[in-house]
N, C-alpha and C positions, 0 to 999 in steps of 0.2 A: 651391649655394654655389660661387663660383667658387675653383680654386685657387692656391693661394699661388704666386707665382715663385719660392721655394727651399721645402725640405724638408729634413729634420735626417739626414745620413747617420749608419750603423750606429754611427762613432766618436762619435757625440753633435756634430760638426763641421757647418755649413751645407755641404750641396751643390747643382749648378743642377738644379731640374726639367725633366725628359726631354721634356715634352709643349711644341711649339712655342710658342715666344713671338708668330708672327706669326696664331695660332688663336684668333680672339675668342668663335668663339660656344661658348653655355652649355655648363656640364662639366655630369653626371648624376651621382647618388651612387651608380654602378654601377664595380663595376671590372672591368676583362681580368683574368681571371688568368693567362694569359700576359706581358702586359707591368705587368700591378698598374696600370695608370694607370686614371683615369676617361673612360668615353667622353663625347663630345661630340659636341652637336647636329650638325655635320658630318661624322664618322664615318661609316666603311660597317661594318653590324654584320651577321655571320654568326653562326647558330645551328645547333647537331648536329639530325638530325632523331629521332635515338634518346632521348637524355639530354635535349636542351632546351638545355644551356648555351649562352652567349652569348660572341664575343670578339673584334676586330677581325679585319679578312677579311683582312688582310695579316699579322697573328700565324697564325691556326686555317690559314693556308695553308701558312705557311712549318714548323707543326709537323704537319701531316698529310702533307707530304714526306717526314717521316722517322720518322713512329709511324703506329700504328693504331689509337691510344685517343684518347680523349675527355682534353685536358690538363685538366683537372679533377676528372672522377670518375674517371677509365682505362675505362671501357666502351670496347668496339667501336665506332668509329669510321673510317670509310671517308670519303676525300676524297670521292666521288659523292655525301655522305648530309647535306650542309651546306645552307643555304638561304637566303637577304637577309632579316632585317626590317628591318621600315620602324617606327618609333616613333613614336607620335604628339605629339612632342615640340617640333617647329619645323614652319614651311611645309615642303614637297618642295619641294627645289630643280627650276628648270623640266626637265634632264634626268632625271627623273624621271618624266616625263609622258609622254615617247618610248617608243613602244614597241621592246622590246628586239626585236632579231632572231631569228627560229630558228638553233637551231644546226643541222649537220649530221644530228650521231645525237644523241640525247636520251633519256634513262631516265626516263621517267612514272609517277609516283606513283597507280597505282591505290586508287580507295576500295572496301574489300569491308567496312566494317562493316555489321553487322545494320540498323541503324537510317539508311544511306545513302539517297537516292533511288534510285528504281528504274531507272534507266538511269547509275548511278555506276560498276557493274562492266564495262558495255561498253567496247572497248578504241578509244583515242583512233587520228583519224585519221593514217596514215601506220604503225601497226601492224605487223607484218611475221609474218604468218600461215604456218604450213606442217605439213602434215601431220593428226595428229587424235589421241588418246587411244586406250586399247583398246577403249574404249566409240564409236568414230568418231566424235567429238564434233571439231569444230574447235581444235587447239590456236596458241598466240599463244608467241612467244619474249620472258620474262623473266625476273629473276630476282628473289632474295629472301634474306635472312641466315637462318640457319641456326646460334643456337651460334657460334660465330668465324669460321662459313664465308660467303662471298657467293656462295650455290648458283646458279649457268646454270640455270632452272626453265623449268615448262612450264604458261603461262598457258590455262586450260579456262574461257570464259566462262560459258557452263550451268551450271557447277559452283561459281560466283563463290569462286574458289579458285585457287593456283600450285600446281605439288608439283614437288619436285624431287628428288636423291637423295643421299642420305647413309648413312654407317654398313650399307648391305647391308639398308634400307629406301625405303620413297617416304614421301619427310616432304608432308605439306600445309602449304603457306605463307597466312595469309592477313593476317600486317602487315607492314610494309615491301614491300611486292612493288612491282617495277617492270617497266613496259609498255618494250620499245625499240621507239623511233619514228623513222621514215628522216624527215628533210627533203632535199631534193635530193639524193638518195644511191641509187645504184645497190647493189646484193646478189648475191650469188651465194653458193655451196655446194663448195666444191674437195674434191677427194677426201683423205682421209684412212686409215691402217691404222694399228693396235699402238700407239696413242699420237701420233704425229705430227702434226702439222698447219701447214699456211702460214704461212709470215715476218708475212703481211699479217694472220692472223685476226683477229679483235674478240675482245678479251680481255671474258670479260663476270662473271668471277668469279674467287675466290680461295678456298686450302685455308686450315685455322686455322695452316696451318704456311706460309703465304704463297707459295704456289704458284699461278700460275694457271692459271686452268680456260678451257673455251670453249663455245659451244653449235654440237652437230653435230645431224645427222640420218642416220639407217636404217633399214633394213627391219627389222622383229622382230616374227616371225610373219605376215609377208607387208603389215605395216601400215608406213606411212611413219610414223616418230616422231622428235619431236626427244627430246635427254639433254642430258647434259655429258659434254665431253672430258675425260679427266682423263690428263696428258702422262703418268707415273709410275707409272699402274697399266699404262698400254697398252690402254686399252680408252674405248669410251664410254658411261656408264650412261644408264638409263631406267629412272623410276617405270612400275611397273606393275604391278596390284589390288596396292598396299600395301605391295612387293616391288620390291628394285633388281635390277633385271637390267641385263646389259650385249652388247656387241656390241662384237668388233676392226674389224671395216670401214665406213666410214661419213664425211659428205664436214662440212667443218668450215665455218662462215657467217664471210665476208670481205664489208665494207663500202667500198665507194669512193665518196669525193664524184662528181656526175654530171659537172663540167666536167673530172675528169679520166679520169673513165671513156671519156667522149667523145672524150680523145687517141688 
């Protein structure tokens, strides 16, 4: 049902409706709860990938600027954790059809449930590998939420599982986990001690007290392994059998696009 061009303000008084007069196509009986209006067939619509809600991409952007919850339920909510659908509600306009471009750096939604295909836990190409577990197992750099944290984690494909560290433990991650994936992007490892780390690193997580965190790598126990930096303890942790352990010294992962690497 389309809606009316006025609506009855709070005084009982006619006020004009907010939603364009020059926007024809059909309203849904769905509303933002950010802006209360109904979307419409032309709408770009973002959804949380935690909670599910649903709200214009120009509301859920401009409050994920300045909150970290979900504007409807208050879950945890992270601007990286949003996604487009598509409604099968009108044709897709023809840019629609265009494939979009890669970006640079990209956080990939790995599937580890039970009932996946068999090749869903393998890590998408462009990956960025380093190091191994205590086990020498291949480890991959991602991370995963954690309780109100976005843990820098340590993707183990044999073990179709992240773990990362928390609370003076190695938590096992296996929903929300994300693979980072370089497109045209050159990496490197700068040195790091007692907390510190480069102007340039890749921010790849956050404390529940909004701090953020990074992914390093060191030696611990003569094994190359990636953890998280974490600025404020001065150290950098790593899951290991079950147990956070940490290491002062240790070199922190910085991302540069290739064309300017190249300068």
């Amino acid at each position: 049902m389309e809606s009316n061009s006025t609506e009855m303000g709070s005084t009982g008084g006619e006020v004009e409706e907010v939603v364009p007069t020059n926007d024809s196509s059909p309203s849904l009986n769905i509303l933002c709860a950010i802006c209360n209006e109904f979307f419409r067939a032309n709408d770009i619509i973002f959804s949380t990938a935690r909670c599910g809600h649903v709200f214009h991409k120009d509301c859920l952007t401009r409050w994920l600027n300045r909150s970290r919850t979900c504007p409807q339920c208050r879950s945890t909510c992270d601007r990286h954790r949003v996604h487009r659908l598509y409604l099968n509600f009108t044709e897709s306009p023809e840019f629609d059809d265009t494939e979009v471009p890669k970006v640079p750096i990209d956080w990939v939604p790995i599937d580890l449930n039970r009932d996946s295909l068999p090749d869903a836990h393998l890590p998408p190409e462009g990956a960025v590998q380093c190091g191994t577990n205590e086990d020498g197992l291949p480890t991959y750099v991602a991370r995963g939420y954690y309780q109100d944290d976005l843990l820098p984690a340590v993707y183990v494909p044999e073990k179709k599982a992240a773990f990362g560290s928390h609370s003076c433990n190695a938590r096992i991650l296996t929903d929300d986990v994300e693979i980072l994936v370089l497109n045209d992007c050159d990496h490197k490892w700068v040195p790091g001690h007692r907390g510190s780390y480069p102007v340039d690193a890749l921010t790849t997580g956050y404390s529940e007290v909004g701090e953020v965190t990074f992914t390093g790598r060191g030696l611990y126990e003569g094994i190359l392994r990636l953890g998280k930096v974490h600025p404020s303890h001065k150290v950098m942790y790593i899951p290991h059998h079950g147990q956070e352990v940490n290491v002062n010294t240790y070199e922190v992962l910085v991302v540069t696009p290739r064309d300017q690497a190249e300068l």
